[in-house]
C-alpha positions in Angstrom: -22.2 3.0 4.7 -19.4 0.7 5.9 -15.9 1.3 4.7 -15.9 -2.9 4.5 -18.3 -2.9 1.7 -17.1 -2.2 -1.7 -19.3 0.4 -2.5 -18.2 2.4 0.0 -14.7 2.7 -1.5 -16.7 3.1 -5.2 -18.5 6.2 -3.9 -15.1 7.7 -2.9 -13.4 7.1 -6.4 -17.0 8.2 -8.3 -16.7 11.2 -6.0 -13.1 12.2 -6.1 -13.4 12.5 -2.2 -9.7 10.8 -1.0 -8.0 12.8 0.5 -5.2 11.1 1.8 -4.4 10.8 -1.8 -1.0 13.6 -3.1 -1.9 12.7 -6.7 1.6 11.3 -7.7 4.2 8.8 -6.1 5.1 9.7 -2.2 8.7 10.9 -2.2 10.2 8.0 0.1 8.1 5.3 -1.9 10.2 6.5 -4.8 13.3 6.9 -3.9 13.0 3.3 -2.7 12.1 2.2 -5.8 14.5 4.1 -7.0 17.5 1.6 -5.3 16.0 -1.8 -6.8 18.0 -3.0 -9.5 15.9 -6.2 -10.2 13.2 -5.3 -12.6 12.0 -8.6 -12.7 10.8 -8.9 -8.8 6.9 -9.7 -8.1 5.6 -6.8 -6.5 2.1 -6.5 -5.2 0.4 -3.1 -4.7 -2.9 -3.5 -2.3 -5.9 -1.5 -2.2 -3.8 0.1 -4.5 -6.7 3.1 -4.9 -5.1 5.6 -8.1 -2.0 3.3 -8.3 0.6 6.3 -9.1 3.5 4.0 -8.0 2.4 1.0 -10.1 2.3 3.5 -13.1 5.8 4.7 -12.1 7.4 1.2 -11.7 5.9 0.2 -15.0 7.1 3.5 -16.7 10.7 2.7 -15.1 10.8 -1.1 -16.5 9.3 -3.2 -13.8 8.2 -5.8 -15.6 5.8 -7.7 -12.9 3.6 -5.1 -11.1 0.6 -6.0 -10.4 -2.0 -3.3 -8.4 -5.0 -4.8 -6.4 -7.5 -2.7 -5.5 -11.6 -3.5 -3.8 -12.8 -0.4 -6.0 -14.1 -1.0 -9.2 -14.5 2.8 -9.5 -10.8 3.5 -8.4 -9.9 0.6 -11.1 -11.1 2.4 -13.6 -10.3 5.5 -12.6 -6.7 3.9 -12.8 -7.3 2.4 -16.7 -8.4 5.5 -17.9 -5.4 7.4 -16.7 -2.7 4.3 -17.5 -4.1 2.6 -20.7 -0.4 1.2 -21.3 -0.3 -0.6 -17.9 -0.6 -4.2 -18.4 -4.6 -5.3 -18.0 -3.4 -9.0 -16.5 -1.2 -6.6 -13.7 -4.6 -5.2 -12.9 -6.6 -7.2 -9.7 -10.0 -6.4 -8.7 -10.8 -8.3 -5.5 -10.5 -8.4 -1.7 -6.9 -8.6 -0.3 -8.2 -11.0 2.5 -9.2 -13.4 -0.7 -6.0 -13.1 -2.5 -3.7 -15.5 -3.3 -0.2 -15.2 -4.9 3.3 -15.2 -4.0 5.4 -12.0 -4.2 8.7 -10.7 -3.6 7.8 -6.9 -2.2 3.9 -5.8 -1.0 4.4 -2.0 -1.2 2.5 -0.5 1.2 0.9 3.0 0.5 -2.4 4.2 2.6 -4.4 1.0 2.5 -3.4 0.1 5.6 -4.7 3.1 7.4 -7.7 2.7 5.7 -8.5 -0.3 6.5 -10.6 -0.9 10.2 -8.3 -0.8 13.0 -9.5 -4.5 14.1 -7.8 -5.9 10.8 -4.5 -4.8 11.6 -3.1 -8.4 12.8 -4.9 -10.0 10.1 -3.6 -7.6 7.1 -0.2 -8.6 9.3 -1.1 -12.3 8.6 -2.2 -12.0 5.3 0.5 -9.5 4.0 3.0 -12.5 5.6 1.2 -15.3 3.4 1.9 -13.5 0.4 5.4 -13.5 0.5 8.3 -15.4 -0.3 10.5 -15.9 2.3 12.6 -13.5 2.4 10.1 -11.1 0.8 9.7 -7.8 1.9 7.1 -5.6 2.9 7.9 -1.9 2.8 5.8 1.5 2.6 4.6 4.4 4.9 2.7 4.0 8.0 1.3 7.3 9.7 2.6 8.0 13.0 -0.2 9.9 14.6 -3.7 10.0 15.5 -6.4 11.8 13.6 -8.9 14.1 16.0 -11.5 12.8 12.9 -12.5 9.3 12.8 -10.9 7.9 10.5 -10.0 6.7 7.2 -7.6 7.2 7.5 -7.0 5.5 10.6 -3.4 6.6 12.9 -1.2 4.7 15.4 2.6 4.6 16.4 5.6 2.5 15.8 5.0 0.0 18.8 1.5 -1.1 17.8 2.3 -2.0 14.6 5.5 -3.5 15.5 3.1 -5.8 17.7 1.5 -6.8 14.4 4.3 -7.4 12.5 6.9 -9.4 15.3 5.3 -12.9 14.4 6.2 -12.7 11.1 8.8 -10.4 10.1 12.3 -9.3 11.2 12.6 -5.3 11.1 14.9 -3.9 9.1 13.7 -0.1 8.7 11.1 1.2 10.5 11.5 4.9 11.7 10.5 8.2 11.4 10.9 9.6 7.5 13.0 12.0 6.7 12.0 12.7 2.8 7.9 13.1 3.3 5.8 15.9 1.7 5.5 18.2 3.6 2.1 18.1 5.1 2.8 14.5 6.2 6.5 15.7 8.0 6.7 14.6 11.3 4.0 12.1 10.4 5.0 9.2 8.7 7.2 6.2 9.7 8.9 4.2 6.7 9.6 0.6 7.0 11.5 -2.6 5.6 10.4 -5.8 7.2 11.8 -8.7 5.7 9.3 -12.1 6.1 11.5 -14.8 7.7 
């Protein structure tokens, strides 16, 4: 089955078979959200998959979070756990098909997951849906997999080569706080739409 069909992704969440997923909120993703002081920013979540930082901005007092995610399986998988998280906040459709404007898209394992080949278009799209000024921050894993993937690898100048049309780099280096089977492995980044 194709990981661009939708049941694909349902299969994984029915199955419980994710395993780029740590079961709580990655360490840098935190402590970044951690530093915001506006509770009121729009912040988009895509292929959002268990959604633990959505829960934990929520829990914290973001007040507009919203979590998109293909999976109806990994949806409810996410309702289930987080019955208090807002059901409007809670988007089940394509993030090619989205529309929306938004002042942070934070970016945690859905972009390795998606095929390689829609890099420059999650690039584009990611681009539409922000404000200027907007910001689009998360983890990016800096290697390749020996397994095909999802997830899928890279390195900082590829997806630099994405991003350069759209965005001005603010962060984008090697992280310093990651679990520690991801150390050495991840690259955190702040790119601000212009």
């Amino acid at each position: 089955m194709s990981l661009t069909k939708k049941e694909y992704w349902d299969d994984k969440y029915i199955g419980g078979s994710y395993s780029w997923d740590i079961g709580g909120v990655s360490r840098p993703i935190k402590e970044y959200i951690d530093q915001l002081a506006d509770k009121d920013l729009r912040v988009l979540i895509p292929g959002a998959g268990n959604a633990y930082e959505a829960e934990y901005m929520h829990d914290t007092g973001f007040n507009n979070v919203f979590i998109l995610e293909w999976s109806k399986a990994a949806v409810n998988n996410f309702c289930s756990r987080a019955p208090h998280f807002p059901v409007g906040s809670i988007i089940n459709e394509d993030y090619f098909k989205h529309e929306g404007k938004y002042d942070i898209i934070l970016e945690q394992t859905f972009f390795c997951a998606i095929l390689p080949e829609l890099r420059q278009k999650y690039a584009d799209k990611s681009a539409s849906l922000l404000r200027a000024g907007g910001k689009l921050v998360g983890l990016l894993f800096d290697c390749d997999f020996e397994k095909a993937g999802p997830p899928f690898g890279g390195n900082k100048d590829e997806y630099i080569s994405y991003y350069e049309k759209h965005f001005d780099v603010k962060v984008f280096e090697r992280c310093y706080n990651s679990i520690k089977p991801r150390a050495g492995r991840e690259l955190f980044m702040i790119l601000i739409k212009r």
